[in-house]
C-alpha positions in Angstrom: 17.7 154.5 199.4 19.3 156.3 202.4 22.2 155.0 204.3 24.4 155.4 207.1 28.0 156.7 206.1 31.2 155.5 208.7 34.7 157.6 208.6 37.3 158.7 210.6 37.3 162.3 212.5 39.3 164.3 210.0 36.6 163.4 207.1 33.2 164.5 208.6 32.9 168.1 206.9 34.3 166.6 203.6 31.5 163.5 203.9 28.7 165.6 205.7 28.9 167.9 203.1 29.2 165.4 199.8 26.4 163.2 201.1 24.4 165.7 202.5 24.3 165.0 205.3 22.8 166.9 208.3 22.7 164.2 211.4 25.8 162.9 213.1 26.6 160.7 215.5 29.9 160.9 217.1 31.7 158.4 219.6 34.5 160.4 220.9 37.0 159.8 223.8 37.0 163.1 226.4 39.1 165.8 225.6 39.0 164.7 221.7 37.5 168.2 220.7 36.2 169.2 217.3 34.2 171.7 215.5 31.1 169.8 214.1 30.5 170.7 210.2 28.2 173.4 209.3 26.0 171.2 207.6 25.2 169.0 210.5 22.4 170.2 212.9 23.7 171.0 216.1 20.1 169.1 217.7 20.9 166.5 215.6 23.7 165.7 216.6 24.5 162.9 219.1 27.9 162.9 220.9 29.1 159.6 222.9 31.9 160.1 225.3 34.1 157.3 225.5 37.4 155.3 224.9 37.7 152.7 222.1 38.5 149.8 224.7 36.8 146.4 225.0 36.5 146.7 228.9 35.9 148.8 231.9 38.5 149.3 235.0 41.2 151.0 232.9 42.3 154.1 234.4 40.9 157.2 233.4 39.5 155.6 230.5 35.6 155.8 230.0 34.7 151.9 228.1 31.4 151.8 226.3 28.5 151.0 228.5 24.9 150.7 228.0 24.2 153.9 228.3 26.1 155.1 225.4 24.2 151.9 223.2 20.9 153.3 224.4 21.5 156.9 223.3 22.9 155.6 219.7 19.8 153.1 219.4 17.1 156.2 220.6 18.7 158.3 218.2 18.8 156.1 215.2 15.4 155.1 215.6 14.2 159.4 215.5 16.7 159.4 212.5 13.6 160.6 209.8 16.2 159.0 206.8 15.6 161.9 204.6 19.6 162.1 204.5 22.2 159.7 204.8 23.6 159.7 208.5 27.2 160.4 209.3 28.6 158.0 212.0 32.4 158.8 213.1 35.5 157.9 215.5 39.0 158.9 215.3 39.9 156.4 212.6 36.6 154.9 211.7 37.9 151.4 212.2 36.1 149.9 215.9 33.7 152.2 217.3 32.0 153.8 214.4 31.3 150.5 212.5 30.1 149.1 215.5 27.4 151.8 216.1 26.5 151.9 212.4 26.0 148.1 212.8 23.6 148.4 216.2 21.9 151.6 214.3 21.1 149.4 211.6 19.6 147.1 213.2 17.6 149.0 215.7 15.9 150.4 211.8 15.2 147.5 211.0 15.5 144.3 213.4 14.1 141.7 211.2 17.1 141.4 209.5 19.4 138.9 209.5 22.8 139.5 211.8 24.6 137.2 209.7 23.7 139.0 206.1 23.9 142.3 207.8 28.1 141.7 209.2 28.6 140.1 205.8 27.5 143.7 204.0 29.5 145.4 206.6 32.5 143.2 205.7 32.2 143.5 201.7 31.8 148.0 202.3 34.7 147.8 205.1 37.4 145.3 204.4 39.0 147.4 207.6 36.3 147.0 209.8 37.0 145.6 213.4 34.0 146.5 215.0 34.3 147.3 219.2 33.4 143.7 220.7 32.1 145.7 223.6 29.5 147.9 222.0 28.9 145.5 219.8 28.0 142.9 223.5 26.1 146.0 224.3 23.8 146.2 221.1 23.2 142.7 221.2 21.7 142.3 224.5 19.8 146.2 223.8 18.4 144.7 221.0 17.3 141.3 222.0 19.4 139.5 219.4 20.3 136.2 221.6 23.4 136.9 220.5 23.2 136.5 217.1 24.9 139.6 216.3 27.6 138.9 218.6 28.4 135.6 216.8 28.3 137.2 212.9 30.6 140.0 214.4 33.1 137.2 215.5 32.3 135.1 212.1 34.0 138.2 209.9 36.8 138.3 212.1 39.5 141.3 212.5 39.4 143.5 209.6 42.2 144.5 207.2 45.1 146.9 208.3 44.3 150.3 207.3 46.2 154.0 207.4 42.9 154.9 209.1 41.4 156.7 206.4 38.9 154.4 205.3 35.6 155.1 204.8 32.7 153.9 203.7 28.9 153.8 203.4 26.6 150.8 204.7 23.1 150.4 202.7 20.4 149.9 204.9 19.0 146.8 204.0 
């Protein structure tokens, strides 16, 4: 069984390289620079520009839209699962939970929201997932807002060093 693997920046060459890895998503505030790991295809590699803020009209700083859900969902769903995928932020803690969720779900969207932010809370004590992709993948996905309520049900997350990682099962 494959799965998608969440961490913070300064962990994606260790990961990549211990799960094989060799697709990565990466949801990245401009300017935030990085050299992506030698193992990771550079076509197969999806970067998302933004901020980890729950809403727009803040300066300079780029919220998540629905254009940065639709790229996450296309790319998941051409994700051939031969290797785990590596999904990061900075700390691992908002963003990158909250696209491993939506990816998860646009693999397989007969599951159940409720079961699948349960499994997210049991691998990720830390997890606060970003309420605004997460508003995003709802409505991309047609989930009524189902996943939008079992998001809310686990509540915030644990405090964390940001260092936390994990991995998330597909179902």
């Amino acid at each position: 069984m494959t799965a998608i693997i969440v961490c913070p920046l300064e962990k994606i060459a260790e990961l990549a390289v211990r799960h094989r890895a060799c697709e990565m998503v990466s949801l990245m505030a401009e300017g935030q620079d990085f050299h992506r790991p030698g193992v990771i295809r550079a076509d197969r590699h999806l970067m998302l520009r933004m901020n980890d803020i729950a809403f727009a009209g803040t300066g300079n700083l780029v919220a998540p839209g629905e254009e940065h859900v639709a790229r996450l969902i296309d790319f998941a769903r051409s994700w051939d699962r031969s290797a785990p995928l590596l999904i990061h932020c900075w700390m691992g803690v908002s963003r990158s939970p909250a696209a491993a969720v939506i990816a998860a779900l646009a693999l397989d969207p007969d599951q159940d929201d409720e079961a699948l932010a349960q499994r997210l809370r049991q691998v990720a004590p830390h997890a606060t997932p970003n309420t605004r992709l997460i508003e995003f993948g709802d409505r991309a996905l047609n989930r009524g807002g189902r996943l939008i309520a079992a998001i809310k049900a686990i509540g915030r997350g644990a405090e964390t060093d940001g260092r936390a990682s994990f991995v998330l099962p597909l179902a």
